[in-house]
N, C-alpha and C positions, 0 to 999 in steps of 0.2 A: 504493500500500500504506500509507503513512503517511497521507493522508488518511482511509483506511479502519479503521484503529490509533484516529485523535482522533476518528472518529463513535462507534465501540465505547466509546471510553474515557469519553465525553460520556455515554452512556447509559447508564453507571453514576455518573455523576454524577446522570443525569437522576432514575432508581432511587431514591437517597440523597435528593436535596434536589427534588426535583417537585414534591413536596407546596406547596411553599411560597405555589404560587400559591394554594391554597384557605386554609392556612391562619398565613399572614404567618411561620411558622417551618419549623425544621425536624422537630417533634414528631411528624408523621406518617409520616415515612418512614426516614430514618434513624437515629432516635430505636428502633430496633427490636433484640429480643434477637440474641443470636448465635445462628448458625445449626451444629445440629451432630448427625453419624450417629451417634455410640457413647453418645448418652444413657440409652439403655437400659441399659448397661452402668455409668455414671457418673451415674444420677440426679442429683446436686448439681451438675452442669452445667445444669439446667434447673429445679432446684424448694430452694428453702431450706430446704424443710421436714427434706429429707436427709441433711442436715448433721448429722453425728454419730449418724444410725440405727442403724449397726450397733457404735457402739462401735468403731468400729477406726478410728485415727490415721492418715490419708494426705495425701500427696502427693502432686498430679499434673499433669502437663504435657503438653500438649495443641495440638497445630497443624496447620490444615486448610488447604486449597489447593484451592478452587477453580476450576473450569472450568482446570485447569492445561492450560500450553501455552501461552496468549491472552496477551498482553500486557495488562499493567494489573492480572489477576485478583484476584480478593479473595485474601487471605491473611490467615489468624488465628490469634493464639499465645493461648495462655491456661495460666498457673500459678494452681495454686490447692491449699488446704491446709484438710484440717476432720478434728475430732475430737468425743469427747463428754470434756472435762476434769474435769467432776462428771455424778453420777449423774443422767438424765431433762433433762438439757443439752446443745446441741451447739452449736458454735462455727466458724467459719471464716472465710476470706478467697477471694478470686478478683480477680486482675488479670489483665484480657482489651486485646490490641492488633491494631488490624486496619489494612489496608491496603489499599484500593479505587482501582485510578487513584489520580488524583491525590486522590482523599479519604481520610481518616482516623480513625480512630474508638479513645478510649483510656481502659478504667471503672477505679476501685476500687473492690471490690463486701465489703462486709458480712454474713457471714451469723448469724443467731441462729435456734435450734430448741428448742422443747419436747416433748422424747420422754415419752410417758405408756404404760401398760395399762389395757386396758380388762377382759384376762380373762387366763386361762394361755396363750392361746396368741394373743391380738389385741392388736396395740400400733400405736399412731399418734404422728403427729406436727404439730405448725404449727410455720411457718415463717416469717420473718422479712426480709429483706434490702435494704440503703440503696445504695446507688451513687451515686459522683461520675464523672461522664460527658464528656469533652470530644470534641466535632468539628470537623474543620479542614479545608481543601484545601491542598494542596502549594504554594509559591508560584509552581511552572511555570503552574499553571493559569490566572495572572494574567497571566506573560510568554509566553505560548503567544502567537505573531502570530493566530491563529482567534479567540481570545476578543475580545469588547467590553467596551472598557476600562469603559465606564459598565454594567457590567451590576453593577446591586447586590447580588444576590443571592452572588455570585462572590466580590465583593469583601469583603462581610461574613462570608463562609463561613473566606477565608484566616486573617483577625484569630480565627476558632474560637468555638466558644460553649459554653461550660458548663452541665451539667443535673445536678438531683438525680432518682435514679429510685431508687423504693420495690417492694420484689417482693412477696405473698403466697403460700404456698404449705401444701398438707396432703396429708401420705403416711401410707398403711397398709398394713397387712401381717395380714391373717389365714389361720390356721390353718398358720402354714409355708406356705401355698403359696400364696394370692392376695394382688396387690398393687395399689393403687390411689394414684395422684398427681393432683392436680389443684393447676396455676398458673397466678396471677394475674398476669403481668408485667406493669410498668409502670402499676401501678394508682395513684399517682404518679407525672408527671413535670411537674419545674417546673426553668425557665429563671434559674439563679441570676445571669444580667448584664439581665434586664428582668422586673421583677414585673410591669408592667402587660401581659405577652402573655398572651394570649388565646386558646391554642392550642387545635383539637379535638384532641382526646385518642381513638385509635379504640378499640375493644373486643378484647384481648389474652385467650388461652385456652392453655390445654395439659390436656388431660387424658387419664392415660396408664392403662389399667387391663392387668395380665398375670398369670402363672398359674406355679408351678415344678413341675414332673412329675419323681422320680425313679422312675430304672431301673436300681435296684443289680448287676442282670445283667451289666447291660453298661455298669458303671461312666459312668454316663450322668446327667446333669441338662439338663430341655428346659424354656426359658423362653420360651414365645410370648408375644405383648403386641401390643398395640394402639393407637397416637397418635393421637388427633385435637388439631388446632393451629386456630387464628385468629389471627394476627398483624397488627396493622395492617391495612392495607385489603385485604391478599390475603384471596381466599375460603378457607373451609376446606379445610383439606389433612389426608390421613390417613394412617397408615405401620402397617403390619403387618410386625410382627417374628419371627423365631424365635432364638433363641438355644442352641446345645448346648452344656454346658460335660462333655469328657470326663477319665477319669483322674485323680477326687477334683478339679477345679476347677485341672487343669495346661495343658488345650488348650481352645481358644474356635472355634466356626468358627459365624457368623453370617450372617441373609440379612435384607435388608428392601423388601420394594414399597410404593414410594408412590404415593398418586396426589388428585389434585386438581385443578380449572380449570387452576392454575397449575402443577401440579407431578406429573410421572408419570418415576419414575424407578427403579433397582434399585440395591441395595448390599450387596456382599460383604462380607463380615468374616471375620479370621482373626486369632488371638494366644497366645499363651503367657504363664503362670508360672511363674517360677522363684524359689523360696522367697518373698522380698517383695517382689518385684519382677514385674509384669504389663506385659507389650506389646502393643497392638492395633495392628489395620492392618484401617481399611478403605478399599473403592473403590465411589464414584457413579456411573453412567451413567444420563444423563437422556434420554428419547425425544424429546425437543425437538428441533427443527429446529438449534439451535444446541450440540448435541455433535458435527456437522460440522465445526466448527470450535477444537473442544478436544479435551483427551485425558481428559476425565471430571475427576471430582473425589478426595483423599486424604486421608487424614485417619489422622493418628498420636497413639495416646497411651499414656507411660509413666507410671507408677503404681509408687509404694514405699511399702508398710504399715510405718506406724511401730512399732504394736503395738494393746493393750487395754487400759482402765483394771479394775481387780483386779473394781470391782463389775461391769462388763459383762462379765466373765471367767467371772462366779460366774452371773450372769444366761443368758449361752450355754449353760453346763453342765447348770442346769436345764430349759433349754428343750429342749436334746437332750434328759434324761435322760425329759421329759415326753413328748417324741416317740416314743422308742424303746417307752414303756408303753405308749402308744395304738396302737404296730402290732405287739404283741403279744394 
């Protein structure tokens, strides 16, 4: 069984730092965003351009687990905090910590946004974001009796190396009801302990397009959407979402199918608000041969609205008051 534990455990090492035989670092494999189900709910987990869109001051915290059950599994925290502090501004931070086996993975990420209008009822955004990046391995992975003591790659891994990574990103919103994101991760990344690498850099995508349907009948808002992803060398993967929020935006219950070369999976969701305070809860199950040996994936995130700055206050009020004419 424990040799069985250090093969599994190695192949997330393998995962993380494989790349390195093609391309002398770790830029193509581990150098990759976080991975996570409630983005559609939290856009600014995945795109800078978000940061500060609605005008409303949050807080949020965020930890996902992994193929839970298996020893070693990934595991990821992430706090993060964005506002719009002036008008057509938005501002944030996000520190994200992960835990791989014995690998490591630890950013502070920057975000800046330019919220604009384009009409009464169309308004976009670009986006911005810098990240300080370190990766490491645990020192066990060096006194593991399995390891080779001369394996370089291993040994360079534990000393950790630091990366500056750059995001782009552009979100929109027309008509109240359709939305559109598209990011550029890691459209920069550079190895801040060796200028002279030379690493491939692969081709990084997200772009998210979805729709909000209301059903005042039945106290009901339905947001379907769409992911398509590229990340590093995985093929395309795509996630179709639905989202209900019932009860003026007090109950969440969520569903999403994935599917790709790599990735064919289903995820629940369900949460609650209670005044400024929002809970989610979802669960992954992947069709893969290797959820025989997990109990799926989890992912929790608590969220506290700090509030509005006075002009986004004045900005929402219009835009309702604009809304309620047009469905008359």
């Amino acid at each position: 069984m424990k040799k069985l534990i250090y093969i599994f455990r190695n192949i997330g090492v393998l995962v993380f730092f494989g790349s390195v035989l093609h391309a002398q670092d770790y830029a193509t494999s581990l150098k990759t965003p976080a991975v996570y189900t409630q983005y559609h709910i939290n856009p600014i987990l995945i795109n800078p351009a978000y940061t500060g869109f609605e005008g409303q001051s949050q807080i949020l915290f965020n930890f996902r687990n992994h193929w839970a059950g298996f020893d070693g599994s990934p595991k990821g925290l992430t706090l993060g905090i964005n506002g719009s502090p002036v008008n057509n501004m938005g501002l944030g931070g996000i520190i994200y910590s992960e835990k791989f086996g014995v690998a490591n993975r630890f950013s502070g990420q920057l975000n800046y946004a330019y919220n604009f209008k384009t009409g009464p009822d169309t308004k976009m955004s670009l986006g911005l974001s810098g990240s300080y990046i370190r990766y490491s391995l645990d020192n066990s992975a060096f006194t593991d009796p399995n390891h080779n003591q001369g394996d370089p790659v291993i040994n360079k891994a534990i000393d950790g190396e630091n990366y500056f990574a750059a995001d782009l990103g552009y979100w929109a919103e027309f008509a109240n009801k359709y939305r559109l994101g598209i990011t550029l991760p890691h459209v920069v990344l550079a190895n801040l302990g060796n200028t002279a690498s030379d690493s491939t850099k692969p081709f990084n995508l997200i772009a998210f397009l979805g729709a909000r349907w209301n059903v005042p009948s039945y106290r009901l808002v339905l947001e379907p959407s769409v992911c398509v992803r590229k990340i590093s060398d995985v093929p395309f993967g795509t996630d179709l979402n639905v989202l209900a929020k019932l009860l003026e935006d007090r109950l969440f219950l969520g569903f999403t199918y994935s599917f790709g070369p790599s990735d064919n999976r289903t995820s629940f969701l369900g949460g609650v608000r209670v005044n400024q305070f929002k809970f989610i809860y979802s669960y992954d199950q992947t069709y893969q041969t290797f959820q025989t040996f997990s109990r799926g994936s989890h992912e929790l995130t608590l969220s506290f609205d700090l509030g509005r700055s006075s002009k986004k206050m004045e900005d929402t009020k219009n835009m309702m008051e604009e809304k309620s004419m047009d469905q008359k």
